[in-house]
Jmol script that loads the backbone (N, CA, C; Angstrom):
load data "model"
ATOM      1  N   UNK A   1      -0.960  -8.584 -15.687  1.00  0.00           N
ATOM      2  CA  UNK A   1      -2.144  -7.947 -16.250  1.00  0.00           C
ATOM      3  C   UNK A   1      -2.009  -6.440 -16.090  1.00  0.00           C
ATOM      4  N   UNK A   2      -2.130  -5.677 -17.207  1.00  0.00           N
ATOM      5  CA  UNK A   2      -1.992  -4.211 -17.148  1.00  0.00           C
ATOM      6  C   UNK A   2      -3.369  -3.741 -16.930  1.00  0.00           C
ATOM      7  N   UNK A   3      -3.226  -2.778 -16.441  1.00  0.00           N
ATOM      8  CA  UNK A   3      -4.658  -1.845 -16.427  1.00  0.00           C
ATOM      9  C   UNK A   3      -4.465  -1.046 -17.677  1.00  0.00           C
ATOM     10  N   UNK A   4      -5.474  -0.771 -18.086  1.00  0.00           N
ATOM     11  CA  UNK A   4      -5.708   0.393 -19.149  1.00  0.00           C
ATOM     12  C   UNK A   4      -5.966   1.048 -18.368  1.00  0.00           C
ATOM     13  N   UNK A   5      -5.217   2.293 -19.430  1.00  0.00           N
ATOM     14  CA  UNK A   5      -5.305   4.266 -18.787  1.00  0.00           C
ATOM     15  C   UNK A   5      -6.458   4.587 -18.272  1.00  0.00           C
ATOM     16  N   UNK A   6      -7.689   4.413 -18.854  1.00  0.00           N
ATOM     17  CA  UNK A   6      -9.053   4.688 -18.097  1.00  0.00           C
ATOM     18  C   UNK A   6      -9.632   4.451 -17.535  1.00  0.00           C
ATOM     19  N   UNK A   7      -9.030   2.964 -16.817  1.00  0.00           N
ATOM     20  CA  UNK A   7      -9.817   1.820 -15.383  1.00  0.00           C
ATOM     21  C   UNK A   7      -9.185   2.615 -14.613  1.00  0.00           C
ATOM     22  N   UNK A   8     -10.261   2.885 -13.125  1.00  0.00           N
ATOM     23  CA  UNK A   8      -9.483   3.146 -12.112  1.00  0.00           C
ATOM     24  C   UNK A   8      -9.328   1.979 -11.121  1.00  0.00           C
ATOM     25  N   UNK A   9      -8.242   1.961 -10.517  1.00  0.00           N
ATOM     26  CA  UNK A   9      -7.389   1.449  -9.620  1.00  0.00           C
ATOM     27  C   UNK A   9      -7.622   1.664  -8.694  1.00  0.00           C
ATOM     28  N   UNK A  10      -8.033   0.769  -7.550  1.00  0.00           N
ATOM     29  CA  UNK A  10      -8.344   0.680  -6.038  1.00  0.00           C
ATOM     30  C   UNK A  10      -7.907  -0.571  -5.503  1.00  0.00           C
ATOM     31  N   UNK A  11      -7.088  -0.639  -4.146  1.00  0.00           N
ATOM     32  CA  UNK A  11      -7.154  -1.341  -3.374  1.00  0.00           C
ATOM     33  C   UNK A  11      -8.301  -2.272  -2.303  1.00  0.00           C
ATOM     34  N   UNK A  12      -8.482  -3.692  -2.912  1.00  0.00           N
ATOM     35  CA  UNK A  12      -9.679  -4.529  -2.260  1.00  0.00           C
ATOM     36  C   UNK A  12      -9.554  -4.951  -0.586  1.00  0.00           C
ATOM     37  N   UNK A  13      -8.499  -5.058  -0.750  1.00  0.00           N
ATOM     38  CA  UNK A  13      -7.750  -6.270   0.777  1.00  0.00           C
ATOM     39  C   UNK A  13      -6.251  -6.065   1.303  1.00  0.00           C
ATOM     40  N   UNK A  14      -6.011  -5.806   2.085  1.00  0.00           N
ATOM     41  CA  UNK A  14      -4.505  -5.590   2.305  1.00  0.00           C
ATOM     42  C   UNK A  14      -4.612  -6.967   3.753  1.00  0.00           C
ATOM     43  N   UNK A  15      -3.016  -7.483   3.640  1.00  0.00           N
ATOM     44  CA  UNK A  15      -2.933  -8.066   4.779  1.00  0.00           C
ATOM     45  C   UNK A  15      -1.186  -7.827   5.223  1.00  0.00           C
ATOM     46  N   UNK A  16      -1.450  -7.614   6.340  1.00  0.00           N
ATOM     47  CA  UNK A  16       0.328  -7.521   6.552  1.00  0.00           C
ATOM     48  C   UNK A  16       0.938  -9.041   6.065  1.00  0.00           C
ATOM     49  N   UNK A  17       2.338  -8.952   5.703  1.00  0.00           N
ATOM     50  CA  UNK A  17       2.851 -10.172   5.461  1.00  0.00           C
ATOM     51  C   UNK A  17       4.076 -10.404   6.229  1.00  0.00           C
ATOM     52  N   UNK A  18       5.318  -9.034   6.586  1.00  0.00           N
ATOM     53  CA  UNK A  18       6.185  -9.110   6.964  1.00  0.00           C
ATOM     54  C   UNK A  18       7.128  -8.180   6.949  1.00  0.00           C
ATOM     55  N   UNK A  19       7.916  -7.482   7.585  1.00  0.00           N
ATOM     56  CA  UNK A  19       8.542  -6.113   7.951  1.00  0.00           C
ATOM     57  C   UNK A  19       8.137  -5.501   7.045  1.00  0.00           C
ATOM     58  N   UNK A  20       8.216  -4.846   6.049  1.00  0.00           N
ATOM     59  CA  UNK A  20       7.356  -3.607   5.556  1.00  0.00           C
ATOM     60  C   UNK A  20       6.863  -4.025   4.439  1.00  0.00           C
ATOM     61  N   UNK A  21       6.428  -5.540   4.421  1.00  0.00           N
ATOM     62  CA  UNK A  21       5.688  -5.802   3.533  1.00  0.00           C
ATOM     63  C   UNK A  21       3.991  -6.154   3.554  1.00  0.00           C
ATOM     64  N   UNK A  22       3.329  -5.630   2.432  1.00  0.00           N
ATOM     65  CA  UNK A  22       1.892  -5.977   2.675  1.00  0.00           C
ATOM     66  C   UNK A  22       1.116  -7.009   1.668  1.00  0.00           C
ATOM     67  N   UNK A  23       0.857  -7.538   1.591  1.00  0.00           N
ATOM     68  CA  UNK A  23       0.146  -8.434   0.709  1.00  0.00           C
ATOM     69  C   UNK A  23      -1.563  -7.505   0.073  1.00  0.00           C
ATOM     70  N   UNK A  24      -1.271  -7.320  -1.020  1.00  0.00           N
ATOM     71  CA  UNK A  24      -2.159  -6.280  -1.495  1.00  0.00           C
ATOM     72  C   UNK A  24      -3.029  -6.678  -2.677  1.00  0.00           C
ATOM     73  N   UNK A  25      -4.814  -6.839  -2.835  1.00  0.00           N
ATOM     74  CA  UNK A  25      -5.302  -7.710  -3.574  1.00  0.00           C
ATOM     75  C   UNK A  25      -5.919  -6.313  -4.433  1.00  0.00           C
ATOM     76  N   UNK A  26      -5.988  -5.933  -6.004  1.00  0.00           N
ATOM     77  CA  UNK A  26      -6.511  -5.000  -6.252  1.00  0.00           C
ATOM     78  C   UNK A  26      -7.818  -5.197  -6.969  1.00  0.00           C
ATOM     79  N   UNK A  27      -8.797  -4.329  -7.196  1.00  0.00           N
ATOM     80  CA  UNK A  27      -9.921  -4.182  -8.010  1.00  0.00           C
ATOM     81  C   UNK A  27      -9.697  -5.100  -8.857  1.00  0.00           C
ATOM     82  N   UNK A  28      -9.100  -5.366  -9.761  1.00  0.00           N
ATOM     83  CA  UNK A  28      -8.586  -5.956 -11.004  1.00  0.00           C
ATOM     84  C   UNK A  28      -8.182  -7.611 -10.689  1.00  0.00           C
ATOM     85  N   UNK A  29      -8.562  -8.045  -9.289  1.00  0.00           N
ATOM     86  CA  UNK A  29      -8.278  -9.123  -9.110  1.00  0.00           C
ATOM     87  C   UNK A  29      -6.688 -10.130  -9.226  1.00  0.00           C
ATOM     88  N   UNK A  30      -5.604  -8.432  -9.347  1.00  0.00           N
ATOM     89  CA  UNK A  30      -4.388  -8.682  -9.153  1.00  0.00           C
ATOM     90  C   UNK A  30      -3.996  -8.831  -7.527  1.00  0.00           C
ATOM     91  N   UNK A  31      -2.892 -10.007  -7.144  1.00  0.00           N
ATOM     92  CA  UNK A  31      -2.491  -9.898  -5.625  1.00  0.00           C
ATOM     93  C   UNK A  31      -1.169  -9.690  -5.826  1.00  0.00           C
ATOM     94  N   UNK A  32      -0.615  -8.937  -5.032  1.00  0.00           N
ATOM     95  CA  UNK A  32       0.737  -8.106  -4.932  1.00  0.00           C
ATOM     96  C   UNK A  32       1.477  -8.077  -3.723  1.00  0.00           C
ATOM     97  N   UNK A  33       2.205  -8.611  -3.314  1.00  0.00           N
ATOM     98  CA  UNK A  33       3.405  -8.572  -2.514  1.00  0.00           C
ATOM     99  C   UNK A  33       3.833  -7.359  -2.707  1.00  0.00           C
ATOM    100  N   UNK A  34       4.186  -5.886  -1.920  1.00  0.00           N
ATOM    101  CA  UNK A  34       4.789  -5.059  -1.902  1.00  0.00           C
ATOM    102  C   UNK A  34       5.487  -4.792  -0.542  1.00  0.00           C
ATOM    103  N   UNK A  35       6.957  -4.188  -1.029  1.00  0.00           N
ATOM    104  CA  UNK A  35       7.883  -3.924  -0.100  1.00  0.00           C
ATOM    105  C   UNK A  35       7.861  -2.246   0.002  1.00  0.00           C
ATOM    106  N   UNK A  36       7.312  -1.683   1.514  1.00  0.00           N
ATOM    107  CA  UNK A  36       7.422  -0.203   1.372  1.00  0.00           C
ATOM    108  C   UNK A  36       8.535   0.283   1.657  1.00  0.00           C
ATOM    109  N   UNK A  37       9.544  -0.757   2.595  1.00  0.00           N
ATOM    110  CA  UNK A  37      10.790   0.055   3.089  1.00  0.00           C
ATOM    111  C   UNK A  37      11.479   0.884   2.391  1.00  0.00           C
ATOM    112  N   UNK A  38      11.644   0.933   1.263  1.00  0.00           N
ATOM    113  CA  UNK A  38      12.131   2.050   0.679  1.00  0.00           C
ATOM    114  C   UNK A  38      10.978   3.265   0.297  1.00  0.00           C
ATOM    115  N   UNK A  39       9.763   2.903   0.630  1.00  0.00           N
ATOM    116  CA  UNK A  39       9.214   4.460   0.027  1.00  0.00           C
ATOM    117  C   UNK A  39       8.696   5.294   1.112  1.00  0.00           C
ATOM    118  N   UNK A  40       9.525   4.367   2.731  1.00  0.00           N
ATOM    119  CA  UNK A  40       8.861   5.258   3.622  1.00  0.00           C
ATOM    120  C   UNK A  40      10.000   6.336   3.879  1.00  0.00           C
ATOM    121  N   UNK A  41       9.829   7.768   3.025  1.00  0.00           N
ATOM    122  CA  UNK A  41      10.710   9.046   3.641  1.00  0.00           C
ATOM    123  C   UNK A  41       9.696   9.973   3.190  1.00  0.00           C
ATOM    124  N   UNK A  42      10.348  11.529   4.127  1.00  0.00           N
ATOM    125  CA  UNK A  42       9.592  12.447   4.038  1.00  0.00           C
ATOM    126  C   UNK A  42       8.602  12.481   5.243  1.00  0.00           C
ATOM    127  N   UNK A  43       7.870  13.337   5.169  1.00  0.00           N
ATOM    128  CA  UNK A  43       7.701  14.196   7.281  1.00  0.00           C
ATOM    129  C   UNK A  43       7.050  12.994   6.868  1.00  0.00           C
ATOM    130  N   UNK A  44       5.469  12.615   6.189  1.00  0.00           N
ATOM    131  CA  UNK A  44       4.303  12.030   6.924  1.00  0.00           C
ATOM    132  C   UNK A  44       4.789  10.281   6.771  1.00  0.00           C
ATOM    133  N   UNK A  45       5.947   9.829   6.060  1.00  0.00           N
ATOM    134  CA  UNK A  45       5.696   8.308   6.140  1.00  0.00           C
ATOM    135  C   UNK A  45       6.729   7.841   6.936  1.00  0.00           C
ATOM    136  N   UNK A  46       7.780   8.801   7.291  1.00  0.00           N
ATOM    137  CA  UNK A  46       8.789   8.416   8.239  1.00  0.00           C
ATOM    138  C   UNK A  46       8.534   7.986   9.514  1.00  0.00           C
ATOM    139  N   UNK A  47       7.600   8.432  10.647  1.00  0.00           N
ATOM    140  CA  UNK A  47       7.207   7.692  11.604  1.00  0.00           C
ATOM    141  C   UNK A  47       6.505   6.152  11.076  1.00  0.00           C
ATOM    142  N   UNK A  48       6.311   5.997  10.294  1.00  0.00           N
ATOM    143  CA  UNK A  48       6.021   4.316   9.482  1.00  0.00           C
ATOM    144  C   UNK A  48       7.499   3.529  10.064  1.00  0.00           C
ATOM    145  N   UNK A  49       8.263   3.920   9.800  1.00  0.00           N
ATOM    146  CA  UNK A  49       9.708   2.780   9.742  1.00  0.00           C
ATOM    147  C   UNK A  49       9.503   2.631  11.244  1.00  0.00           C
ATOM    148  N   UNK A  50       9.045   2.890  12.161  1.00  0.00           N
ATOM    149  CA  UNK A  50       8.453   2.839  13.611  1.00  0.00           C
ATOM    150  C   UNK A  50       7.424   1.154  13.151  1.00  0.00           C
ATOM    151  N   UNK A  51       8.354  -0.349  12.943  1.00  0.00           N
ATOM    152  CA  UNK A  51       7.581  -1.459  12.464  1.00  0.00           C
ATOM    153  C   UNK A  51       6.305  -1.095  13.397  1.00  0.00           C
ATOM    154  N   UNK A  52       5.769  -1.125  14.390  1.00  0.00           N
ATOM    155  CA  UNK A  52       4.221  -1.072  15.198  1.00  0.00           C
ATOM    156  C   UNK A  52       3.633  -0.027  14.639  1.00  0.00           C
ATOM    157  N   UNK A  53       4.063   1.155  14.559  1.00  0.00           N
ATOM    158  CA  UNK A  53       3.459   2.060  13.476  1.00  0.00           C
ATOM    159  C   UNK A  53       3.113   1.276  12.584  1.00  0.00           C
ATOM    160  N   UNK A  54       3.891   1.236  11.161  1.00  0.00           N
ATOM    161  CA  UNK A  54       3.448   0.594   9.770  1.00  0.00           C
ATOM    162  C   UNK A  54       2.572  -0.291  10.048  1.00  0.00           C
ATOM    163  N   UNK A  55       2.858  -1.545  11.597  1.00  0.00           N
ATOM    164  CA  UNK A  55       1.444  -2.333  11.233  1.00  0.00           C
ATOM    165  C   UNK A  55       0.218  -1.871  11.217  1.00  0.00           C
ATOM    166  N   UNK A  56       0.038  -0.358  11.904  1.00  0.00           N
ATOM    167  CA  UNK A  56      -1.204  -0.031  12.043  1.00  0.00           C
ATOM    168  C   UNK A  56      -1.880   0.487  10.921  1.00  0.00           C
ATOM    169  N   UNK A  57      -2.442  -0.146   9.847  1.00  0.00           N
ATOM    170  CA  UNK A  57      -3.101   0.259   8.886  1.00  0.00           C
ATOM    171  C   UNK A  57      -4.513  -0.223   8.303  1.00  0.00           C
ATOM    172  N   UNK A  58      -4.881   0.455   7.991  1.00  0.00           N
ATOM    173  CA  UNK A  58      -6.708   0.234   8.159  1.00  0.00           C
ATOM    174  C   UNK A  58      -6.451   0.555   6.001  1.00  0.00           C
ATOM    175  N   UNK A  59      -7.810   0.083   5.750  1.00  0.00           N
ATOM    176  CA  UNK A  59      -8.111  -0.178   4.415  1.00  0.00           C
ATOM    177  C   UNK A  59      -9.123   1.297   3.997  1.00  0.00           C
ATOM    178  N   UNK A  60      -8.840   2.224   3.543  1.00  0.00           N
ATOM    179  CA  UNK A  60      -9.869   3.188   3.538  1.00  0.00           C
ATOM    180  C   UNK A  60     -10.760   2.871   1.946  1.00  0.00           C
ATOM    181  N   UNK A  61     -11.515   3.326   1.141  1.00  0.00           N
ATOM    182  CA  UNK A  61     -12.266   3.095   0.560  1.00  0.00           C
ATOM    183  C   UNK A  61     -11.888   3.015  -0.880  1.00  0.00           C
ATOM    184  N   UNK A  62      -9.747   3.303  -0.961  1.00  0.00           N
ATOM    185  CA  UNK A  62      -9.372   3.328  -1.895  1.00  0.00           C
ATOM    186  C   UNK A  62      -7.608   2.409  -2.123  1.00  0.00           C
ATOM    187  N   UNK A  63      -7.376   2.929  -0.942  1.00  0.00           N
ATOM    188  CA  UNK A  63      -5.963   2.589  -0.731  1.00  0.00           C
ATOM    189  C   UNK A  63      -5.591   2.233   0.614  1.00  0.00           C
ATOM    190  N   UNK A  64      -4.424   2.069   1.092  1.00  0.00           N
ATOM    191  CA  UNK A  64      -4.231   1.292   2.284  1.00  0.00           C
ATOM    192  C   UNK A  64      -3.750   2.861   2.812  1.00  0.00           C
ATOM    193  N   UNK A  65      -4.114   3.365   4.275  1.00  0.00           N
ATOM    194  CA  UNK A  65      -4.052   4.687   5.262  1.00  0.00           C
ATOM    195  C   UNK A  65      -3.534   4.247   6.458  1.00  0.00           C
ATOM    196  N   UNK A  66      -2.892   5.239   7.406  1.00  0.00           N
ATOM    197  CA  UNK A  66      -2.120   5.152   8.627  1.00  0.00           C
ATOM    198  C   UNK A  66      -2.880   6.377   9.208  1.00  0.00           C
ATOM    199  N   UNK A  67      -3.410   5.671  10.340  1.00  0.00           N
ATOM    200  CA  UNK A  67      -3.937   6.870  11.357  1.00  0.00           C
ATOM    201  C   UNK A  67      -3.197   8.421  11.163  1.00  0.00           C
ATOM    202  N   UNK A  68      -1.902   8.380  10.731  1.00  0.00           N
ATOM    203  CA  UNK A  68      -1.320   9.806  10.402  1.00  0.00           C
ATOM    204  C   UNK A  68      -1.098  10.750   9.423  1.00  0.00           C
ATOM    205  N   UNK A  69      -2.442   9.944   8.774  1.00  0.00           N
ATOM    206  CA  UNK A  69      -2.679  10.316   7.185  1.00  0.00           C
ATOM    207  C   UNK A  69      -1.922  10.157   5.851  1.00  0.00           C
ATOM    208  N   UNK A  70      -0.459   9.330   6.426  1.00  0.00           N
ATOM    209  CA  UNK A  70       0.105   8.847   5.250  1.00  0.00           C
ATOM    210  C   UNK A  70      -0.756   7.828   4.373  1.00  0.00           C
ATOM    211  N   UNK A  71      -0.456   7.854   3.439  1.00  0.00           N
ATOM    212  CA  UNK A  71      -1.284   6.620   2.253  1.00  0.00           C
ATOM    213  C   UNK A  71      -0.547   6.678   0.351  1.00  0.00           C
ATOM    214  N   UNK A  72      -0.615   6.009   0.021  1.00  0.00           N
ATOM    215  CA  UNK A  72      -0.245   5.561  -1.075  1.00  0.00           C
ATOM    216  C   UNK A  72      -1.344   5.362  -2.027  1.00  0.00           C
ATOM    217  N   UNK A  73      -0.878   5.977  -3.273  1.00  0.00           N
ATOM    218  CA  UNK A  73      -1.874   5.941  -4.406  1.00  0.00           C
ATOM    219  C   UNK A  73      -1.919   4.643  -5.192  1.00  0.00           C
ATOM    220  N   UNK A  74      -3.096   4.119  -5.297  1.00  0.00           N
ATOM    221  CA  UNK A  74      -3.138   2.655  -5.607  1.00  0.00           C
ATOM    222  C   UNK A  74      -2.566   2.325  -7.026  1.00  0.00           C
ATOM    223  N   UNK A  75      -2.139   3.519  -7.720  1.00  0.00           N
ATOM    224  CA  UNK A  75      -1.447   2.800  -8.740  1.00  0.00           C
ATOM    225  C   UNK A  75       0.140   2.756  -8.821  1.00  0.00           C
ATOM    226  N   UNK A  76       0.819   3.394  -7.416  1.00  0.00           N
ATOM    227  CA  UNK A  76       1.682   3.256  -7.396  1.00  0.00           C
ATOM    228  C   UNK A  76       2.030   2.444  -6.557  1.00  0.00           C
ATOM    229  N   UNK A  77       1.479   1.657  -5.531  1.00  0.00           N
ATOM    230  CA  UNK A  77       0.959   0.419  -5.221  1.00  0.00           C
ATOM    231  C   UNK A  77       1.234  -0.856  -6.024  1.00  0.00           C
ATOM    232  N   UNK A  78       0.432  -0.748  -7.173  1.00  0.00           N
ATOM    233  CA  UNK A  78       0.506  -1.743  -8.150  1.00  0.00           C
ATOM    234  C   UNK A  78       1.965  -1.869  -8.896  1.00  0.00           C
ATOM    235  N   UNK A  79       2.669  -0.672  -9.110  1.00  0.00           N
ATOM    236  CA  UNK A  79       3.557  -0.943 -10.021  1.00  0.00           C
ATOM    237  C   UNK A  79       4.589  -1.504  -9.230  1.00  0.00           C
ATOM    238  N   UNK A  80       5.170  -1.223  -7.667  1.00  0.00           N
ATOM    239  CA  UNK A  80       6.134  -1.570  -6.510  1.00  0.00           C
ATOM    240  C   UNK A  80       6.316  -2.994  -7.375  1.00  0.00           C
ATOM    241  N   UNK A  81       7.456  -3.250  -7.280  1.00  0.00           N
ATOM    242  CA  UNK A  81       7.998  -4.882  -6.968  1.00  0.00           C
ATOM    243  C   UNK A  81       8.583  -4.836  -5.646  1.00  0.00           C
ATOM    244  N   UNK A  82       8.395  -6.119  -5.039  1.00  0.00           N
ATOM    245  CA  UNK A  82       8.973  -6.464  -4.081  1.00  0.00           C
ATOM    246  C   UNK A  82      10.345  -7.046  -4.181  1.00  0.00           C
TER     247      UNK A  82
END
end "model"
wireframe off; spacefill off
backbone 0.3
color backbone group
């Protein structure tokens, strides 16, 4: 299911699933398996590959956040394959 250009995109539910993967349910009533290990580089997501780090993630009001202010934009979220 595609989103059209003018729906916005938010993250409903995240659940960890397994090493840097999260199980991710969106607005749109899409659920998504995503693998971050490859998109954690750069200063703020690199302490993530720290696995107890990455588990620590809380659901903020749009997208999935790390106490260290890394976060991911929910439509690039959506597009990840695992």
């Amino acid at each position: 299911m595609n989103m059209e250009t003018n729906e916005l995109l938010w993250v409903t539910k995240v659940e960890y699933a397994e090493e840097y993967k999260l199980l991710l349910t969106f607005n749109n009533n899409v659920t998504k398996l995503v693998d971050l290990q490859s998109s954690l580089y750069g200063e703020v997501f690199e302490p993530l590959k720290d696995i107890e780090k990455f588990k620590q993630f809380e659901l903020s009001d749009w997208t999935v956040e790390w106490s260290n202010g890394a976060d991911f934009a929910p439509e690039y979220l959506f597009e990840l394959n695992s």
